[in-house]
C-alpha positions in Angstrom: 16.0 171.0 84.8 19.2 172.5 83.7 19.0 172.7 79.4 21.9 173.3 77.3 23.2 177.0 75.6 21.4 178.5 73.1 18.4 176.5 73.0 15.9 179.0 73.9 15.1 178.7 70.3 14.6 175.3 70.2 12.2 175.1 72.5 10.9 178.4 72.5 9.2 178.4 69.1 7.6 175.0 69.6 6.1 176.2 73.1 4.6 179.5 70.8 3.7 178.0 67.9 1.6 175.0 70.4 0.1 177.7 72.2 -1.1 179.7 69.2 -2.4 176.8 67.6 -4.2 176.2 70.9 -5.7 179.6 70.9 -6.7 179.2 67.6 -8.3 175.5 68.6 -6.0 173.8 65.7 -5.9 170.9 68.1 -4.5 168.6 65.8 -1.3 170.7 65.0 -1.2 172.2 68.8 -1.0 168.5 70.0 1.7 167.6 67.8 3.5 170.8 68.1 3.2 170.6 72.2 4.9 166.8 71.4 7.7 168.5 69.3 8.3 171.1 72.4 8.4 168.2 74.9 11.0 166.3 72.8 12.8 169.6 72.7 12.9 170.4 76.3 14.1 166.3 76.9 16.9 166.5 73.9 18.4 169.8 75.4 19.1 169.0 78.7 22.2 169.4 80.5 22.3 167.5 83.8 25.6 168.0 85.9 27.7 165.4 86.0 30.5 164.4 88.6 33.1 162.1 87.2 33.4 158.4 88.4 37.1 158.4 89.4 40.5 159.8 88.3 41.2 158.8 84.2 40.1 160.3 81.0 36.4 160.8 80.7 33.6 160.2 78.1 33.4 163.6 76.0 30.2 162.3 75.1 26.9 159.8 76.0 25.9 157.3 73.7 27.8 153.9 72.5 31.2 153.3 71.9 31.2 152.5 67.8 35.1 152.5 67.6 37.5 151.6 70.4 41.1 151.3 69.4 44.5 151.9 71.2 44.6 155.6 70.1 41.2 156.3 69.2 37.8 156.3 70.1 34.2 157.4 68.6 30.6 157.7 70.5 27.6 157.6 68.5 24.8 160.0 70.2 21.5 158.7 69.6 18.6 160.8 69.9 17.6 159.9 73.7 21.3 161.2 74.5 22.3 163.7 76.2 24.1 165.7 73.4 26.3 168.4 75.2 29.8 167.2 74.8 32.7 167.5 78.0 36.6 167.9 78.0 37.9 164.5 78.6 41.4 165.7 80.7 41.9 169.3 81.7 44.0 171.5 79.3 43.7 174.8 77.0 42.1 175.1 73.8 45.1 174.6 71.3 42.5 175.6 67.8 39.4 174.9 66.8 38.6 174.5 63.0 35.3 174.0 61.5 35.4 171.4 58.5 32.7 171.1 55.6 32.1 167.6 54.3 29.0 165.1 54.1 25.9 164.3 56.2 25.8 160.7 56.3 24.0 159.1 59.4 26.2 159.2 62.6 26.5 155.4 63.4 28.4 154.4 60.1 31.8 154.2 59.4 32.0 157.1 56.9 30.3 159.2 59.4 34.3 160.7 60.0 33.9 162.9 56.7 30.6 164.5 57.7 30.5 168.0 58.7 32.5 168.7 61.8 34.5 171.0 64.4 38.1 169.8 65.4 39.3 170.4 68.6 43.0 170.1 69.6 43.4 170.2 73.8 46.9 170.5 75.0 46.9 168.2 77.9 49.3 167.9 80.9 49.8 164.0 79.2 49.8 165.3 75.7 47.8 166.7 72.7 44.3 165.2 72.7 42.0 165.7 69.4 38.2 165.4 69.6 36.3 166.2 66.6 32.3 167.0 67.1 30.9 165.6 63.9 27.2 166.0 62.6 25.0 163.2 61.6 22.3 163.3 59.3 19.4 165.6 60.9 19.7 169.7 61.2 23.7 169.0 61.3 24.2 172.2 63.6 27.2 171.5 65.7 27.5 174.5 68.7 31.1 175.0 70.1 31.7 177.1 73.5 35.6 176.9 73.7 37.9 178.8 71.4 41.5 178.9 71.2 43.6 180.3 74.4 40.6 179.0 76.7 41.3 176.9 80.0 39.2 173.7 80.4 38.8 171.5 82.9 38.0 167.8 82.9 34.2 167.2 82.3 33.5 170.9 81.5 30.8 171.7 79.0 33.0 172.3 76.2 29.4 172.7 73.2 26.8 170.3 71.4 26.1 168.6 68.6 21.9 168.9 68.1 20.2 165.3 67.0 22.4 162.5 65.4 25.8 162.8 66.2 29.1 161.2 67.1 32.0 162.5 69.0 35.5 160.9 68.5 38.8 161.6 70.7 42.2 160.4 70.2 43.7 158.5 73.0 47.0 160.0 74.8 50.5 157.7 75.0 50.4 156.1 77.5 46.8 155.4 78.6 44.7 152.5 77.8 41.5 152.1 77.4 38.5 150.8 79.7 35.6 150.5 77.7 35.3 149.0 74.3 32.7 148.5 71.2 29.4 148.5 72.2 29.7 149.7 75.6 27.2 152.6 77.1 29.2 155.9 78.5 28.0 159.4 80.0 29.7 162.2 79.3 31.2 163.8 82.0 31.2 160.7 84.0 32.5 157.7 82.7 36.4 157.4 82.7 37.0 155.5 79.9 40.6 155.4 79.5 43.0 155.2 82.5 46.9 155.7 82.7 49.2 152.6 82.1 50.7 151.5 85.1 
């Protein structure tokens, strides 16, 4: 199984700290520290993903929460993978870290929380995702900086627990999916261009 950047850590420590409480014969703790290491390996995996057909693509898995003509927003719940994809090929226009609160990912105010903004310059336009954290650990992990060529569903970071990804919408494509509908980053094209 393929896991995600930087989360040797993660999963590292858990493994360590089971296995010492193991040698120790803490069972109690060893069991529920070999449960948090198993949760671990499952939350940071990165499958490869191929997309579905030609269209803008999910930056993110988990369920649409906003879908609007020029803007959409993915809530990542925990069983989800978390590492987020380009949506259309481009280069990395600026990334910009932003403070603000940690309110759980699924609500509506979840847009002021903590967050990175990313600006793609597309060959259809400017696109602007913003990785925003939710209300657990809040560590959001970026691998593109400015000047950097992306291509559609490349690994572009992660956002670790709750989380939700948003993405404007270029002119002139329309959506596919709306509220409440289940997408996979990487692979579901949800927004095509307007014939």
């Amino acid at each position: 199984m393929k896991l995600a950047r930087n989360s040797k850590v993660w999963i590292g420590t858990p493994l360590l700290t089971a296995s010492l409480m193991a040698w120790l014969r803490v069972w109690s703790v060893a069991i529920l520290v070999a449960a948090t290491f198993v949760f671990m390996v499952f939350f940071h995996r990165d499958p490869d993903r191929i997309p579905s057909g030609p269209g803008m693509i999910s930056p993110a898995d988990g369920r649409v929460v906003v879908a609007s003509p020029d803007m959409m927003a993915i809530f990542m719940n925990h069983h989800n993978v978390h590492v987020n994809r380009s949506p259309l090929e481009g280069q990395i226009k600026s990334v910009e870290h932003m403070s603000g609160g940690h309110v759980p990912a699924f609500l509506g105010s979840a847009h002021q929380n903590e967050q990175n903004r990313v600006v793609i310059d597309t060959p259809d336009g400017e696109i602007r995702l913003r990785q925003i954290s939710g209300f657990l650990v809040r560590r959001i992990v970026c691998y593109v900086v400015p000047g950097d060529r992306i291509k559609r569903g490349e690994r572009m970071g992660m956002i670790r627990f709750g989380s939700r990804v948003e993405i404007t919408i270029p002119e002139g494509y329309r959506l596919t999916v709306g509220r409440g509908d289940e997408v996979r980053a990487g692979e579901t094209v949800v927004a095509v261009k307007a014939s």
